[in-house]
C-alpha positions as CSV (number, residue, x, y, z in Angstrom):
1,X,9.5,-4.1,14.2
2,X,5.7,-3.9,12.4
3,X,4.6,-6.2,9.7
4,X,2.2,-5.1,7.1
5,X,0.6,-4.8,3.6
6,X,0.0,-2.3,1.2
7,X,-2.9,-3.4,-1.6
8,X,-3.7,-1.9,-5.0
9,X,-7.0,-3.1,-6.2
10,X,-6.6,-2.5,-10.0
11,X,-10.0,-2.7,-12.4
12,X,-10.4,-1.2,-15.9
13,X,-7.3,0.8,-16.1
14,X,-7.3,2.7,-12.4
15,X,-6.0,1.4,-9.0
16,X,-7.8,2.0,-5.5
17,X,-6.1,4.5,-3.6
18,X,-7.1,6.1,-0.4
19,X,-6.9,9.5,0.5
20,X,-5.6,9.5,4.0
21,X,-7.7,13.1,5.3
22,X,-9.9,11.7,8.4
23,X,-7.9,10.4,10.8
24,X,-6.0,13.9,12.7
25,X,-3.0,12.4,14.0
26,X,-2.4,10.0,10.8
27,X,1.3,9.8,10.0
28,X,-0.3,9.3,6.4
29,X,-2.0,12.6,6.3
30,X,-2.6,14.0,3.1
31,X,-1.2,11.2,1.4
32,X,-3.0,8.7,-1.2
33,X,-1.7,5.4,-0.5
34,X,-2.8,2.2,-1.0
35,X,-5.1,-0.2,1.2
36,X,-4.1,-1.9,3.9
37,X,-2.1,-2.0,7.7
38,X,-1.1,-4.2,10.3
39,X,-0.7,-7.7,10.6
40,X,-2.9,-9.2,13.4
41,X,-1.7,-11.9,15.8
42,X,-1.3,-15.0,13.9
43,X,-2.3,-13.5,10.4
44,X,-0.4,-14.6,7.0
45,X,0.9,-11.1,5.1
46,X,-2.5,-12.8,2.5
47,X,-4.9,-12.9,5.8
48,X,-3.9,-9.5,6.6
49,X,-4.4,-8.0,3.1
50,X,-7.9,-9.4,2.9
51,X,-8.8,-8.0,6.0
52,X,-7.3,-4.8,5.7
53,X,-9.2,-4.2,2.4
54,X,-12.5,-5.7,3.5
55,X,-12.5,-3.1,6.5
56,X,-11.5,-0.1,4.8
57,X,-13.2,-0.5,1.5
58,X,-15.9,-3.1,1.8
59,X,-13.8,-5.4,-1.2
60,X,-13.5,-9.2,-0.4
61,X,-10.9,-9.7,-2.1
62,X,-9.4,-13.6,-4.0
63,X,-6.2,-14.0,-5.3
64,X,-3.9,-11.5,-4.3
65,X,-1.0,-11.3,-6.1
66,X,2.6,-11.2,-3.8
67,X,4.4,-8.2,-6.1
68,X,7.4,-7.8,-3.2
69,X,8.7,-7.0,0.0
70,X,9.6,-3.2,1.2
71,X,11.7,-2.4,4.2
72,X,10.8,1.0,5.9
73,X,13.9,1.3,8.6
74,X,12.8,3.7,11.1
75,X,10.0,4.7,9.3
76,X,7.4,6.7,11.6
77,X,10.5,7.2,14.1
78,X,9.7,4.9,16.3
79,X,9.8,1.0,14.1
80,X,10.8,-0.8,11.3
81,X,8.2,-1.5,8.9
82,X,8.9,-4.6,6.9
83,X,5.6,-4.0,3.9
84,X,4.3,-7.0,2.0
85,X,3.0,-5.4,-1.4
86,X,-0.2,-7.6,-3.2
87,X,-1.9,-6.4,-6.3
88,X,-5.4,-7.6,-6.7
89,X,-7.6,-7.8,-9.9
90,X,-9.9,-9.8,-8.2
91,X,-12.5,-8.4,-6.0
92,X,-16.1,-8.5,-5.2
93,X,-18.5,-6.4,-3.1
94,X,-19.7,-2.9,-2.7
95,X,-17.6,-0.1,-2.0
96,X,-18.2,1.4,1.7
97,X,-17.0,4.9,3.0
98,X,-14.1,4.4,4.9
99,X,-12.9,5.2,8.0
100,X,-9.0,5.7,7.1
101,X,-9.7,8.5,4.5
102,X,-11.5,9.2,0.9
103,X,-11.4,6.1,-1.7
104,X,-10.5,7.0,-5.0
105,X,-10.3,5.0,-8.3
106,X,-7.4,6.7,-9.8
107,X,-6.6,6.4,-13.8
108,X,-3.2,4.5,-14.0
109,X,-1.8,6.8,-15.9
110,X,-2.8,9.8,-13.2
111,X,-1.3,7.8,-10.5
112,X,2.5,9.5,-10.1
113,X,0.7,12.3,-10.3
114,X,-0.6,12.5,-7.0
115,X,0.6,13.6,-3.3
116,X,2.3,10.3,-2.7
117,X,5.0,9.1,-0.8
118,X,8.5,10.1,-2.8
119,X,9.6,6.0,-2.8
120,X,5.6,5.4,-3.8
121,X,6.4,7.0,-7.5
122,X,9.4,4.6,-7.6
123,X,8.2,1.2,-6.8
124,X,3.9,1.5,-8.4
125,X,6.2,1.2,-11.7
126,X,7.2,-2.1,-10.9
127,X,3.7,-4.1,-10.5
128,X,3.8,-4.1,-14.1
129,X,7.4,-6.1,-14.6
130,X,6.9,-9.5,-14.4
131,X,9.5,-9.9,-11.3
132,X,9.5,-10.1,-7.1
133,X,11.1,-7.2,-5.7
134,X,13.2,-6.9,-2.2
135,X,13.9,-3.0,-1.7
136,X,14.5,-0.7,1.4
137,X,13.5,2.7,1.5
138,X,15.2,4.9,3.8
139,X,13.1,8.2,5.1
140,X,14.2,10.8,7.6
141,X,11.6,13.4,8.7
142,X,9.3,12.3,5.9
143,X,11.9,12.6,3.4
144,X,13.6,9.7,1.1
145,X,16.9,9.9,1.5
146,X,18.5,6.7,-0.2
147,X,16.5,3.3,-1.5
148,X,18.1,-0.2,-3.2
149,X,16.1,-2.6,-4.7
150,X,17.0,-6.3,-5.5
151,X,14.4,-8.0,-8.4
152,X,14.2,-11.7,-8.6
């Protein structure tokens, strides 16, 4: 079992996203995604998220916001990836290049529109409901085969 985020930094109508092209044997590859990775020892899903985001883009971030929870069974084939999703409008710093791939600020209303993840165009909708989600998303050989989600 792995632990770890996923964060959208939002500002002025786009959303951070990372295109995942540097790293050759990235599971990611070719994929935008959002920021963010593993938990450390000891880290809070919050600790992890400002970390992640301060090493691959250079943003300290304040006040994440805890949108939901997203189970990956069996995700990369080998663990389950339990995913603790933040959005964050508040951010300060200078953007770096970053090691994990090519950061882009994406207009929202481009976002769906990109090589994502197929369960990535279902759940970026959510962040703007005013509700927690709880879903699984179920992917064999790269492929989404069946999700659920539960909103609270």
């Amino acid at each position: 079992m792995k632990l770890g985020t996923l964060c959208y930094l939002k500002k002025d109508g786009k959303t951070l996203m990372i295109h995942r092209v540097k790293r050759e044997n990235d599971f990611h590859r070719d994929k935008y995604n959002g920021l963010g990775g593993k938990f450390e020892l000891g880290e809070t899903p919050e600790e992890c998220a400002v970390r992640e985001v301060k090493e691959e883009s250079g943003f300290i971030i304040k006040n994440p916001v805890l949108k939901g929870i997203i189970t990956f069974p069996n995700f990369d084939g080998i663990d389950d990836w339990y995913v603790f999703i933040f959005v964050i409008k508040e951010f300060a710093g200078k953007m770096i290049d970053s090691p994990e791939g090519n950061l882009e600020w994406v207009d929202d209303k481009e976002l769906l529109d990109l090589p994502l993840w197929e369960g990535d165009k279902i759940f970026i909708p959510w962040f703007d409901q005013d509700k927690f989600f709880s879903a699984k998303f179920v992917y064999e050989n790269k492929k989404l085969i069946d999700w659920n989600v539960v909103f609270y």
